[in-house]
N, C-alpha and C positions, 0 to 999 in steps of 0.2 A: 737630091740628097737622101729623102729616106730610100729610095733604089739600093745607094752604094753602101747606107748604113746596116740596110738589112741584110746584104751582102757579106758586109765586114764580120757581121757578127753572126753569120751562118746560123740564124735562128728555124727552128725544127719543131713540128709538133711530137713532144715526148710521149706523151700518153692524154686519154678521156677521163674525166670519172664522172657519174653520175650524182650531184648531190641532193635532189628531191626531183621531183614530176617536175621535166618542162624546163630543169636547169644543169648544167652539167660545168664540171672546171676543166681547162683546157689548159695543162703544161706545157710550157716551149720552151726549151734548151739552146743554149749559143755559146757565143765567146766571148769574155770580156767585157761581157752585159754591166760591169761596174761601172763602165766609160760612158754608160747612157745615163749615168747621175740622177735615176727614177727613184721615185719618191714612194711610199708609202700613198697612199691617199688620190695618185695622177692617174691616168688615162691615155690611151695611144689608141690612134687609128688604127685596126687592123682587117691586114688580110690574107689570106688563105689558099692558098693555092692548091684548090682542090676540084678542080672544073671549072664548066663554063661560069661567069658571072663574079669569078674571084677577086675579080679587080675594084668590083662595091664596096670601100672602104666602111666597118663598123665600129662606133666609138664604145672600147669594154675597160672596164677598169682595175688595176690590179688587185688582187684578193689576197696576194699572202704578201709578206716583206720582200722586194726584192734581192736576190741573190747574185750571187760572180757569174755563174753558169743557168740560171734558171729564173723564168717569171710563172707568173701561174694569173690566170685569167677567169672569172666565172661569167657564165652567157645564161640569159633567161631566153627561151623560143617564145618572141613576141613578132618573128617577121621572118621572110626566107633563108634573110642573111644568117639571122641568130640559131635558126633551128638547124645548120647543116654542121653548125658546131659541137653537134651526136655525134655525127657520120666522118670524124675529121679522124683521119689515120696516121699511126708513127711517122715519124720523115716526111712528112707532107713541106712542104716550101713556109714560112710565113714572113709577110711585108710591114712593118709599122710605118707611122708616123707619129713621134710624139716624142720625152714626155710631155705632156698638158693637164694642166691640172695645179689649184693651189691649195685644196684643203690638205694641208700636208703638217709633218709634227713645227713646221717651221712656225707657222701660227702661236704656236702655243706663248702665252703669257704671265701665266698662273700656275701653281701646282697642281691644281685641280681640274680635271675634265671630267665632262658630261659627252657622250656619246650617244643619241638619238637615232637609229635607223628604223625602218619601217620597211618591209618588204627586201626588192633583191637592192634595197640601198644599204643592207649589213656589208652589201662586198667590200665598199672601201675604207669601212670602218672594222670591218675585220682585219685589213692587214696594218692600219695604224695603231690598233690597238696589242697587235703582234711587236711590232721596233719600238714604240714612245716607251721612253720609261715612267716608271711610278713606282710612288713606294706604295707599300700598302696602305689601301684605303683615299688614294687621290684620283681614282677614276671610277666614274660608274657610265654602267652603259640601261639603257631604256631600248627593247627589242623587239615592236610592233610585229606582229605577223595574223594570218589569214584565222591561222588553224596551224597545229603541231604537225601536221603534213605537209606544209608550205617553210618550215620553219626552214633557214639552211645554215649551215656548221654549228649548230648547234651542240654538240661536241666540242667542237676544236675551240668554242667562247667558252662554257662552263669548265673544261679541264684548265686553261690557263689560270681563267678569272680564280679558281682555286686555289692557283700556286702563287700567284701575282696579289692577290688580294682586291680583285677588280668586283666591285657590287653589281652585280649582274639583276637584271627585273625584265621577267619574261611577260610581255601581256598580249597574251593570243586572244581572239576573235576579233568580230567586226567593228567598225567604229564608231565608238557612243554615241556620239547626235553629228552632224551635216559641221564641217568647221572647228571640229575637235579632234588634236592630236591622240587623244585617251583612246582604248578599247570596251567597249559594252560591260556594260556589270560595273564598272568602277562605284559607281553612286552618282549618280543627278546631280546632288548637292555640290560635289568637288568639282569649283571651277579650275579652269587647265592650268593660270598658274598655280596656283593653290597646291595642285599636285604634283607641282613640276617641285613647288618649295618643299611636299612633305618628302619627295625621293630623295634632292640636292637642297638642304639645308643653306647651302654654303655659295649657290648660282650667283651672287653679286661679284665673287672671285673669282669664275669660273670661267674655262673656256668652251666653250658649244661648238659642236660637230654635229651635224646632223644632214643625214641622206636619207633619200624617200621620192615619192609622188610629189610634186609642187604645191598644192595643198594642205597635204600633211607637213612640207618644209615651212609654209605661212603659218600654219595654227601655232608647230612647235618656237617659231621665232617671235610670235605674238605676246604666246605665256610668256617665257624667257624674259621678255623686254619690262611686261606688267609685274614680272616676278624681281626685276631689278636688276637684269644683267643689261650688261651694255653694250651697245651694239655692234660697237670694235672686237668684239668678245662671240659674235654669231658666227661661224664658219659652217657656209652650207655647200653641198654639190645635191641638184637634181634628177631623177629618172625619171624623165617624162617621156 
């Protein structure tokens, strides 16, 4: 099945682009890609058909809204598979299996989201935060990163979140103490939920999306829970 699918829908690698050290997006153009009914927020096995080893199925996630003609992909180089996805050229073959995946707008229960990532787990909260609507001021997102070198689309959130009215909070460096969703410097004193309540006032209504490392998905669903959200209400995917 995904053979004749991949087939059908004559998927190509469009173009590279480089989005920080170590991470690049990878455009693939097809047909009819509507009929694959993908989600914002899902995942599909993929592969490459770019030499030896191509048939190594890697699980990547989509980064932008999918479209009629086009997906877009982001890969972090954590392993051989990941890292050759530099080196991937126009017209190259590609093979999925999927979609897979539920943290999707389908979730949603509330006006209100909270979007949580941490590292290269913005990718699939970048592209739900591309299709979900809101009116102004019902989404904020929380944007864990290394260092403002590590940061990625960092653009493409701040111009939206501008026009959209989305509350955007950058909090770069490393993280406050061992078990703590926060980044260094916040202050000692503010425990996690504490902080989660001073960003999202309003987390008892809310829906939580949050991608990241599996530890930083525990801390952040910890606060949340002590801050009074409920648990029907946590929607996580990890990167581990």
């Amino acid at each position: 099945m995904p053979i004749w699918r991949s087939a059908y829908h004559r998927l190509r690698v469009a173009s590279v682009d480089v989005e920080t050290t170590g991470v690049v997006s990878v455009h693939v153009t097809g047909r009819h890609l509507d009929r694959m009914r993908t989600r914002s927020g899902q995942f599909f096995i993929w592969r490459f058909r770019d030499g030896p080893g191509w048939t190594r199925g890697n699980p990547y996630t989509v980064s932008a809204a999918p479209a009629d003609d086009r997906l877009r992909v982001t890969v972090q180089a954590v392993g051989d598979g990941s890292a050759r996805a530099a080196r991937l050229r126009p017209g190259t073959p590609v093979f999925v299996e999927g979609p897979y995946g539920t943290m999707t707008a389908q979730r949603r229960r509330h006006p209100h989201a909270l979007f949580v990532a941490a590292g290269v787990g913005i990718i699939p909260i970048r592209a739900l935060l591309e299709d979900m609507p809101f009116a102004p001021g019902e989404a904020t997102l929380i944007y864990r990163y290394s260092d403002r070198q590590h940061a990625i689309f960092v653009p493409e959130l701040d111009d939206p979140a501008g026009r959209r009215g989305i509350v955007v909070h950058h909090l770069p460096g490393p993280r406050r103490i061992d078990g703590s969703w926060q980044a260094a410097g916040v202050g000692s004193d503010v425990d996690d939920a504490e902080a989660l309540l001073r960003l999202v006032p309003q987390i008892t209504a809310t829906d939580v999306f949050v991608c990241g490392p599996p530890r930083f998905i525990t801390a952040v669903k910890a606060a949340a829970r002590r801050a009074g959200a409920d648990r029907a209400d946590l929607n996580s995917e990890d990167f581990a």
